[in-house]
N, C-alpha and C positions, 0 to 999 in steps of 0.2 A: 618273406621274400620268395618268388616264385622261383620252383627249380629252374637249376640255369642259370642263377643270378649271378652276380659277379662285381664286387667291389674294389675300382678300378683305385690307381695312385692319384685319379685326378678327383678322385671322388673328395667331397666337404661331410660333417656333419651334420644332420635334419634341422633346420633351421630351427629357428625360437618360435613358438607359437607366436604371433602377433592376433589379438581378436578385433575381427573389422564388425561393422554394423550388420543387422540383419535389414536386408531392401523387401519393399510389400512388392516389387517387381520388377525386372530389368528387361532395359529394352536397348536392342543391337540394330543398328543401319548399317549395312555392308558396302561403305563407300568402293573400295576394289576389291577386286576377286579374278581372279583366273578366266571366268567363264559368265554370258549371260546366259539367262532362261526363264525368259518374261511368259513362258505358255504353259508349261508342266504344272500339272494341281500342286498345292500345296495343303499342309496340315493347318487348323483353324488359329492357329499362334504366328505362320508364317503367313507376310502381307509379302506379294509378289511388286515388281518392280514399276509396273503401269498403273498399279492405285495409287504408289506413290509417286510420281512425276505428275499424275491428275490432280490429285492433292498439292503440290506446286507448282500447279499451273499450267501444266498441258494439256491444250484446247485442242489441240488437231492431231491424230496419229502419224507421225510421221520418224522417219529415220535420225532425222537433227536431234529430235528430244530426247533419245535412247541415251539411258549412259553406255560405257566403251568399259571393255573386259582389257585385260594388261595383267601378264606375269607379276604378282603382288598381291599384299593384303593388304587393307586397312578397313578396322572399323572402330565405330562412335560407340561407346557403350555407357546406356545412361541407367544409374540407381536412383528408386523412386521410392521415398521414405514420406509416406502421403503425397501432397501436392508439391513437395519439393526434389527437382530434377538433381543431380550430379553426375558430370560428363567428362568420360574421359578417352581421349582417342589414344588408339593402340594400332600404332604404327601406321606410316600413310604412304606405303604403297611403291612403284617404282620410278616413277617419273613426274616433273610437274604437272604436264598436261591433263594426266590420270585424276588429278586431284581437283583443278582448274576445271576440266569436262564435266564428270560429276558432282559434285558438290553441290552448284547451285541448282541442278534437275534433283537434285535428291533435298532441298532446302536443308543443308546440313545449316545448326544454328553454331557458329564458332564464337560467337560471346558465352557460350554455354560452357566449354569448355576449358575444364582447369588443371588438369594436367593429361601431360603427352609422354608416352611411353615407347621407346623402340629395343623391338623385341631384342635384336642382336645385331650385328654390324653384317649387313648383307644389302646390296642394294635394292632387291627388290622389296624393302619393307622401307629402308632410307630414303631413295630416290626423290620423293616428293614432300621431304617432312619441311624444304624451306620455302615449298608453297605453301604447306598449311598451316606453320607459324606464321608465315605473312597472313593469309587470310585472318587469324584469330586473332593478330594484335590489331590488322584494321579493325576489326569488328568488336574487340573490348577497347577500342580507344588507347591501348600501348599501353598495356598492364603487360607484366611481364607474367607468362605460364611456367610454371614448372616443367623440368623437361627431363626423364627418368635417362640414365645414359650407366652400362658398363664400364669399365675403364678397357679393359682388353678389347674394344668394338672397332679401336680407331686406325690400329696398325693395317699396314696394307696386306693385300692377301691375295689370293690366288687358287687355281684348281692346276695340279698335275696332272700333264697330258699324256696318251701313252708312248710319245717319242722323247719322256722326260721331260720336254720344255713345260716350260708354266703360261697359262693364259690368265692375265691379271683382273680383278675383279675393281669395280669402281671404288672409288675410297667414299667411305664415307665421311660429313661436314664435321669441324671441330664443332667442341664448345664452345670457342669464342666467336667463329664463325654461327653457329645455331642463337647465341646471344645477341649477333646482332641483329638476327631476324625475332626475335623478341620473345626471346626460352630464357630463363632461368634453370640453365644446368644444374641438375644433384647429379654428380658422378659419385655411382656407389657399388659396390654389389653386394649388399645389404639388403634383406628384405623389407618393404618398407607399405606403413596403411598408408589411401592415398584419396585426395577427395572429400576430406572431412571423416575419414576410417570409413569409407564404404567402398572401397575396393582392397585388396591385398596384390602387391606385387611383390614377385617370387624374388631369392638373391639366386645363386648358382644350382643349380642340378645336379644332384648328385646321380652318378650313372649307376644302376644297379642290375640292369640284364643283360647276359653278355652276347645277345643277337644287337641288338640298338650301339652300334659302332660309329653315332657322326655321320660325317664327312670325309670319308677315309682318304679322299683326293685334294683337300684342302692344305693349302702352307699360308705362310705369312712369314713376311720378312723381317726377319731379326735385328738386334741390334748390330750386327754384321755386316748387315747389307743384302747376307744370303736367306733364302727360301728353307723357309724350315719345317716339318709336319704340324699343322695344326686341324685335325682331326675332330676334337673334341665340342669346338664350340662353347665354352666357358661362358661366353657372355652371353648367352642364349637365357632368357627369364619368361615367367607366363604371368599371366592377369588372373584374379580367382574375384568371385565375389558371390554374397549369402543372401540366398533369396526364401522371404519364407513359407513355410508350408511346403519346400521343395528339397533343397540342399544347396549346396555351393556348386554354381557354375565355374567352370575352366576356361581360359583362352590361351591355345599354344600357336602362337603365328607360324612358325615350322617346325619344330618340336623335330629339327635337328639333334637334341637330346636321346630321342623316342619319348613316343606320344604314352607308349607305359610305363617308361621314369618321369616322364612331366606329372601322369596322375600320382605316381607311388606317391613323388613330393608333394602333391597337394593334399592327396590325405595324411601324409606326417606335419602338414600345416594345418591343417582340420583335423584333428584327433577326433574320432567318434562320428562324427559328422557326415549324412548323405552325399554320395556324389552323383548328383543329378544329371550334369550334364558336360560335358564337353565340345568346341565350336574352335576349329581356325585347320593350317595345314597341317598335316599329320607326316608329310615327306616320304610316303609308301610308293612313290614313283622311280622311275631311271634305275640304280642299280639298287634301292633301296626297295623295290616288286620282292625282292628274293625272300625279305622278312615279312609278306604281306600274311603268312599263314599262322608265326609264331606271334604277332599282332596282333590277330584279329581273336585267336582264341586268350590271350591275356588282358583284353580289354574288357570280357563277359567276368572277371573276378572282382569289376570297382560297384557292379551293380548299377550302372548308368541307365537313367530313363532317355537320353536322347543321345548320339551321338550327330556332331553337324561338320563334316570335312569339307573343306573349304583347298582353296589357292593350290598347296605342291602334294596333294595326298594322291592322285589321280588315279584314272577310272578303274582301275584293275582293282585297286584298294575299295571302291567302292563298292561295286559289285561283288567282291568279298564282304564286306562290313553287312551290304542290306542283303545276301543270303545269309548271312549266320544269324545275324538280330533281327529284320525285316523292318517293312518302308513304316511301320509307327515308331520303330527307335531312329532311323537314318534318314538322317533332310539333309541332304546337300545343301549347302552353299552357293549365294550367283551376287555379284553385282546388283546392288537396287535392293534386294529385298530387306525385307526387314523382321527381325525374329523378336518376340516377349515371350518372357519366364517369369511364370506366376501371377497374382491377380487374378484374373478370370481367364488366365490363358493357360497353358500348359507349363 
């Protein structure tokens, strides 16, 4: 435990190991994202967003064809065990449109996909998931997907304003409302393999440094009626999965957590185990800048060959992360693009 640490009452203990498969390579489509940037070079593992809109199908450069950036994350992340694919989307973003816009510019395949995971109860990761059940039961003919869900995601919530009042946050969809759009709810906060065991998704986070404080502005309404602190984020989980010849990849959608307790927990979920890489928001923006220092120097202790900040980490965080490690560990994240690990890629 890095000095500093701090073992909160909210804290759980290190989950059970679960062992998932080893992938000969995984490969990420960044359905949304914060931001485009179809022109900036990229490293020979990342494929920018104009090869792939060419590759489905666009024949004339023009503004229509572009996908559209939107407060949010979602990506497809698929493990390849030889010639056979397994796909699983990790959270879809803030709104349907986000999902409906890009998708078919990005030939996302949703018969492919067999389970759906939302990272925590916030809308800009919910907003669009009952477009993307709709799409994936049209497209498997109404099989029902599995659909990863916290139980603490569903209460309403809210951010504290500095005049006290509270500005309410969208609710997100029940389970029986996500069932009807054709999810097969597990409400759990159990760690669970998923995919045929080629991914690992996380149960709860345990909080261990005591700079990584949440959401300090966050409530949610109690069984009262009244607005109560909910700081923590309990229901916040990450994706992991084992690529070989590399180590285990990370996915922290906002790592509301801190993106240094989401790794602590994945390596007491990989005991021994490389940790190759890291990919999603890291949440180093708005009042969370101030831990951008104590961050960036705890992240050089997991031995990461890549870090990829994506959606709420923003640019301050950035430009910290690529002076201290430099632009062969730090690839941003954009809409469109598409990143592989392992194989004959990085």
């Amino acid at each position: 435990m890095a000095a500093g640490a701090v073992n909160s009452g909210a804290n759980r203990k290190d989950a059970p190991v679960i062992p998932i498969l080893e992938a000969d390579r995984l490969d990420v489509q960044v359905l949304v994202d914060n931001a485009v940037d179809p022109l900036s070079s990229t490293p020979p593992f990342v494929t920018r967003e104009p090869a792939i809109l060419r590759r489905n199908g666009m024949i004339r450069s023009t503004g229509a064809a572009m996908c559209c950036a939107n407060h949010g994350l979602s990506l497809v992340v698929t493990a390849w065990s030889g010639d056979s694919p397994r796909s699983v989307l990790f959270d879809a973003g803030p709104a349907a449109m986000a999902i409906a816009h890009n998708a078919p510019r990005l030939g996302i395949d949703f018969s492919a996909i067999e389970a759906v995971v939302l990272s925590h109860g916030h809308w800009d990761h919910a907003g669009g998931l009952i477009e993307a059940l709709d799409h994936i039961r049209k497209a498997n003919l109404g099989r029902p997907v599995p659909c990863f869900l916290h139980p603490g995601m569903f209460a309403e919530r809210g951010a504290r304003q500095p005049d006290g009042g509270v500005f309410p946050m969208e609710n997100i969809a029940t389970p029986e409302t996500l069932a009807a759009h054709g999810a097969a709810p597990v409400v759990t906060v159990e760690p669970r393999a998923l995919a045929g065991g080629h991914f690992y998704l996380s149960g709860e986070i345990p909080r261990r440094t005591a700079y990584e404080r949440g959401y300090p502005a966050q409530v949610r309404r109690g069984a009262d009626g009244r607005w109560e602190p909910d700081p923590l984020l309990m229901d916040e989980r990450f994706l992991a999965a084992r690529v070989k010849g590399r180590g285990v990849v990370v996915f922290s959608a906002c790592s509301h957590a801190g993106i240094v307790n989401v790794l602590h927990a994945a390596r007491a979920a990989f005991p021994g185990e490389r940790m190759h890489a890291v990919m999603g928001g890291f949440h180093l923006s708005g009042e969370n800048e101030a831990i951008i220092p104590e961050t960036v120097a705890d992240l050089g202790g997991f031995g990461l060959d890549l870090i990829l900040p994506a959606h709420c980490t923003g640019w301050r965080a950035v430009r910290a992360l690529a002076t201290a490690y430099g632009e062969g560990v730090v690839v941003p994240s954009a809409v469109g693009k598409h990143v592989t690990f392992g194989g004959d890629r990085r």
